[in-house]
Wavefront OBJ file of the C-alpha trace (Angstrom):
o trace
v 4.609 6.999 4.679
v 4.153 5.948 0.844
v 7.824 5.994 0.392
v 8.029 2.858 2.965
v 4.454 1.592 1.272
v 5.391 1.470 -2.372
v 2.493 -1.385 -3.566
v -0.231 1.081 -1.721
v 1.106 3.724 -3.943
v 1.222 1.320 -7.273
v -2.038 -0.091 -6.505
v -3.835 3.422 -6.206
v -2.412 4.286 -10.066
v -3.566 0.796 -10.983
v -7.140 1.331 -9.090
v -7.227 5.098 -10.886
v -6.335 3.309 -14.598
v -9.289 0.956 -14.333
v -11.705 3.643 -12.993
v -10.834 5.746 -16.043
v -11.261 2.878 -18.312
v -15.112 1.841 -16.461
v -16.005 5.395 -16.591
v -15.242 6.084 -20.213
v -16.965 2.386 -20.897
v -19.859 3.423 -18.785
v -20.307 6.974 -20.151
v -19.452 6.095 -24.256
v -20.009 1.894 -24.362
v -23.789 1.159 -25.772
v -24.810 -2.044 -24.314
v -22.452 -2.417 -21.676
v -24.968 -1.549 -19.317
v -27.907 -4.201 -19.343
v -30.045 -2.715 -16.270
v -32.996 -0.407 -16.249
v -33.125 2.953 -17.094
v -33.218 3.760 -13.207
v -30.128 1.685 -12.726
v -28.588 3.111 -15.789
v -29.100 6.408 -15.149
v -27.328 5.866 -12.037
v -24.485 4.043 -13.166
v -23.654 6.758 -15.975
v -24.108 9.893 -13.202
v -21.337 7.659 -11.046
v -19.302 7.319 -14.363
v -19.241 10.975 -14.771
v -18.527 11.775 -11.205
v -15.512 9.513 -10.598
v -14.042 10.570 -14.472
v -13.823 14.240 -13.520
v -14.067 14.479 -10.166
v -12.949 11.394 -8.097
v -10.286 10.095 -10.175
v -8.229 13.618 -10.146
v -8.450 13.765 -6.650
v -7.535 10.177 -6.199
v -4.138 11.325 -8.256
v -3.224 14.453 -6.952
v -3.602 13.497 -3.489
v -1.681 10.453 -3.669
v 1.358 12.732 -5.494
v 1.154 15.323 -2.622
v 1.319 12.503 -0.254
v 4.536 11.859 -1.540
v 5.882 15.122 -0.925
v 4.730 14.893 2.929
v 1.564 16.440 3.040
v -0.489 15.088 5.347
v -3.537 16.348 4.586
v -3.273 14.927 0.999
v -2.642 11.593 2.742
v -5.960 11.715 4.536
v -7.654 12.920 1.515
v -6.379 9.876 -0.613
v -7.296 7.463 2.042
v -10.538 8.886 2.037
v -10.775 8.427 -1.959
v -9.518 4.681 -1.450
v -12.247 4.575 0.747
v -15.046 6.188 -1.918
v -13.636 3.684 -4.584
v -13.973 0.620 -2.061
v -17.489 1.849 -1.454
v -18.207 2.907 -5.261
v -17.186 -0.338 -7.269
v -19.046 -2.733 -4.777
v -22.584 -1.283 -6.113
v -20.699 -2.010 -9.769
v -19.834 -5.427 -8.249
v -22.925 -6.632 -6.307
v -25.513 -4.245 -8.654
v -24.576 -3.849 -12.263
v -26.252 -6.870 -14.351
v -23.741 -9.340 -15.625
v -21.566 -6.934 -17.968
v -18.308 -6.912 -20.293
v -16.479 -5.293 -16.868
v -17.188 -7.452 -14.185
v -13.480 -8.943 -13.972
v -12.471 -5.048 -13.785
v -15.377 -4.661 -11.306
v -13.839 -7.293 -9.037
v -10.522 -5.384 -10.128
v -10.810 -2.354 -8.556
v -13.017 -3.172 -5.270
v -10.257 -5.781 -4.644
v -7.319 -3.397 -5.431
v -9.223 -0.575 -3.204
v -9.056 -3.217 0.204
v -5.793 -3.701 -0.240
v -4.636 -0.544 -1.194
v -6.586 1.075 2.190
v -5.329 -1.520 4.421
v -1.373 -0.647 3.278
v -2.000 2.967 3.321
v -3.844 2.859 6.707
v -0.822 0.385 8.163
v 1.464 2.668 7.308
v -0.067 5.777 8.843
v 1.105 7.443 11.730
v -2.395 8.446 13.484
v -0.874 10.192 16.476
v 1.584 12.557 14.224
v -1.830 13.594 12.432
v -3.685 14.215 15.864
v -0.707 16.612 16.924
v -1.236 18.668 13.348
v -4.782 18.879 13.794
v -5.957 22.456 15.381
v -7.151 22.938 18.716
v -9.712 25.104 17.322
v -11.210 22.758 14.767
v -14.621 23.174 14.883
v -15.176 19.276 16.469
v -19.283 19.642 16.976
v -20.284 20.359 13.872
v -17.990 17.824 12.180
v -18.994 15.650 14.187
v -22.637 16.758 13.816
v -22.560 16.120 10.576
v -21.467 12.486 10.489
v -23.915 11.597 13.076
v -26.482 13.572 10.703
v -25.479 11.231 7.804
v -25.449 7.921 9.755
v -29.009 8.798 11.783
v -30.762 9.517 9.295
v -29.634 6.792 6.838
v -30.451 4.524 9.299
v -34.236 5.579 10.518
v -35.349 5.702 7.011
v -33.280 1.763 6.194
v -35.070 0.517 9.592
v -38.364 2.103 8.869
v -38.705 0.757 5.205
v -37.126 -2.665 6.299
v -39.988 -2.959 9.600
v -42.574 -1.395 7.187
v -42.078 -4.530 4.945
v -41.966 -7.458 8.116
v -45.198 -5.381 8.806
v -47.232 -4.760 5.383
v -45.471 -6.300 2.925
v -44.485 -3.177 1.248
v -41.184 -3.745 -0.807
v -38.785 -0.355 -0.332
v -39.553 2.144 -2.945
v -35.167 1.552 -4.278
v -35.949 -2.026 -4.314
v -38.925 -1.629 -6.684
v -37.285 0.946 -8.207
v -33.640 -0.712 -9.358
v -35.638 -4.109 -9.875
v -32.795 -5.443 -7.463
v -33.862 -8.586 -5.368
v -32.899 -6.440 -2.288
v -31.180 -3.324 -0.949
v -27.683 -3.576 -1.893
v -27.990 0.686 -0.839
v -29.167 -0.375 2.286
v -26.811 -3.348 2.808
v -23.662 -1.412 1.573
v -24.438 2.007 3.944
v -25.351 -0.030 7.092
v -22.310 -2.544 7.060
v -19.516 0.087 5.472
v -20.717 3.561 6.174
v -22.469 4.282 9.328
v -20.715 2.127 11.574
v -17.804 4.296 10.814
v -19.398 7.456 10.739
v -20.618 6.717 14.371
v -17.399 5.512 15.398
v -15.167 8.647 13.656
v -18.141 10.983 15.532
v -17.318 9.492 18.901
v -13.695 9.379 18.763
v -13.885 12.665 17.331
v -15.441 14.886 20.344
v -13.444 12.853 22.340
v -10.682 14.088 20.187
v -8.711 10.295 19.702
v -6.352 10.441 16.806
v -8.329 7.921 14.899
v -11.433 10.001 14.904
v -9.025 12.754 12.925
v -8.489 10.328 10.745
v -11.907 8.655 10.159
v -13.365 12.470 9.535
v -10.925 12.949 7.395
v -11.346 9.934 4.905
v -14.916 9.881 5.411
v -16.253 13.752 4.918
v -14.154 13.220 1.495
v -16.427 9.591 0.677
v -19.083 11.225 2.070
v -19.067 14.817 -0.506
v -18.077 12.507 -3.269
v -21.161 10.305 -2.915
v -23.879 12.547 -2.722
v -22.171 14.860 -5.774
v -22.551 11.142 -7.610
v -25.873 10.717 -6.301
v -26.834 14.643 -7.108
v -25.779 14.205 -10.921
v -27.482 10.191 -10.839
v -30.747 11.760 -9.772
v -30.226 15.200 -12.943
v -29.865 12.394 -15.044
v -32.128 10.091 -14.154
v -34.830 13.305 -14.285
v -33.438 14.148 -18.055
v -34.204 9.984 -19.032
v -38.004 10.865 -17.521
v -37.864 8.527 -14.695
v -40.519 9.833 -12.377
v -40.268 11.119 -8.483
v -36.311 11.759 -8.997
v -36.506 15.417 -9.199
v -37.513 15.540 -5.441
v -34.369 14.344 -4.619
v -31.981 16.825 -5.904
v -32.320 19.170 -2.900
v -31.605 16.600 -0.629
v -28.361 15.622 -2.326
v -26.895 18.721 -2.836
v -27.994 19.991 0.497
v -25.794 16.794 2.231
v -23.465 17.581 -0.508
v -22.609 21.119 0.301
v -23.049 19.757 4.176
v -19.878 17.204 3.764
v -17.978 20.073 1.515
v -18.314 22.249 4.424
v -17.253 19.662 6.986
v -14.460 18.515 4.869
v -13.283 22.363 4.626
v -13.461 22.629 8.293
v -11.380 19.741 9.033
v -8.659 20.197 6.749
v -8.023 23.574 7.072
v -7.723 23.054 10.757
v -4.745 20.614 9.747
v -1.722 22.459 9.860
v 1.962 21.851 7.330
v 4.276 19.288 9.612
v 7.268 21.175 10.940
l 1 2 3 4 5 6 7 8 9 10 11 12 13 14 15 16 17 18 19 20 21 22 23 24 25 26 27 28 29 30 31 32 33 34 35 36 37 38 39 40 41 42 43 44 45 46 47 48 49 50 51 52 53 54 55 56 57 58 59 60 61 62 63 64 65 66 67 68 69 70 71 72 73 74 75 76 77 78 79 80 81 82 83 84 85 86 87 88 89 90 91 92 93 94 95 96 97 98 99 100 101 102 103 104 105 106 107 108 109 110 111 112 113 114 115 116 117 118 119 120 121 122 123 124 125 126 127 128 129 130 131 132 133 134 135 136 137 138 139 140 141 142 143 144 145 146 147 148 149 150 151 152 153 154 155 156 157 158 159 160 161 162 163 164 165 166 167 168 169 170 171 172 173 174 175 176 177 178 179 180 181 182 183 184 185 186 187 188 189 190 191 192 193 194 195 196 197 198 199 200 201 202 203 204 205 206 207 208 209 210 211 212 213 214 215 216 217 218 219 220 221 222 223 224 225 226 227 228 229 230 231 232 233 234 235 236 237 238 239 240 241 242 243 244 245 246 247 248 249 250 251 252 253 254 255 256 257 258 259 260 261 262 263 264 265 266 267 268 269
């Protein structure tokens, strides 16, 4: 598949280049960030995440892929889709910085670069490598999980301010004119997590696929969320430190799920 998609493959090394580069800037640059110390913090745990975490597994998957594997080839679509995701916070959220044009950059880059690599894959060839013993229901489970309970709490706080007035506690908190959190996870994530759940027990070959890519975005996102929330507690923002359990509870959920699912995928013959 990459060797007939050679500009998904270049555009991943590009997209990987200028992730280094905004992490290091993010992590080492003072003054690039110009938002509060909530927003900062959050921005620098995301830095740190996709430096030594993300970024790796952005590059080894996408060399695997090239030797056939096709469970590196889900794993690097799911990473395209974790960088989509990632840099349109940066995009829509950071203040006005020095890396805005790389902002646009990479969430650009990351459509493009999904779109050829998901074009190119061969869904049902993945659905016949796939075990009949994967463990579908609590997969599944745990992408309905994600998506139901992302969206009670966005509906609740959204109602709760038509109803009282009272602004959501991230709205107040990142000094943001809105949600982009809310905006971002009910227009890119839990539509698909519903959708890759569904197709899933009813075992389609694009619900393979959609666990696949998403129980990768999903782990990656809560580890950057985990370490956002450590070091937002270190800066002494208050009623942070609550949080931790939750992420790396749904963290250690969607590393379990992701574990499931690909070593239920077996080595093409």
């Amino acid at each position: 598949m990459i060797k007939e998609s050679r500009a998904a493959l270049f555009l991943t090394y590009v997209i990987a280049v200028l992730a280094v580069i905004t992490s290091v800037g993010g992590l080492w640059l003072d003054g690039l960030y110009r938002d509060n110390l909530f927003v900062i913090s959050a921005w620098r745990g995301n830095d740190l995440i996709t430096l030594f975490v993300a970024v790796p597994i952005l590059v080894v998957a996408i060399r695997l892929s090239t030797l056939g594997s096709k469970r590196a080839m889900l794993v690097w679509l799911g990473a395209l889709d974790y960088f989509l995701y990632n840099y349109a916070f940066y995009l829509f959220g950071a203040a006005f910085n020095w890396f805005f044009l790389i902002y646009v950059a990479l969430l650009g880059l990351s459509i493009f670069a999904l779109i050829l690599g998901l074009a190119k894959l061969d869904v049902d060839e993945v659905a016949i490598l796939v075990s009949n013993r994967l463990p579908i229901k609590w997969i599944a489970g745990y992408m309905l999980f994600v998506a139901a309970g992302l969206t009670l709490i966005y509906i609740a706080q959204s109602v709760d301010f038509i109803i009282t007035g009272t602004l959501p506690s991230i709205v107040i908190q990142s000094g943001h004119p809105t949600s982009l959190v809310f905006a971002l996870d009910l227009t890119l994530l839990v539509p698909f997590l519903v959708l890759g759940a569904i197709w899933l027990i009813q075992r389609k070959p694009w619900g393979y696929v959609l666990a696949g890519m998403l129980t990768v975005k999903g782990t990656l996102y809560t580890l950057v969320l985990t370490e956002g929330s450590f070091v937002a507690a270190r800066a002494g923002i208050p009623d942070v430190t609550g949080q931790i359990p939750l992420w790396i509870g749904l963290t250690l959920m969607g590393g379990l799920a992701c574990g499931l699912l690909y070593t239920r995928i077996s080595k093409p013959t």
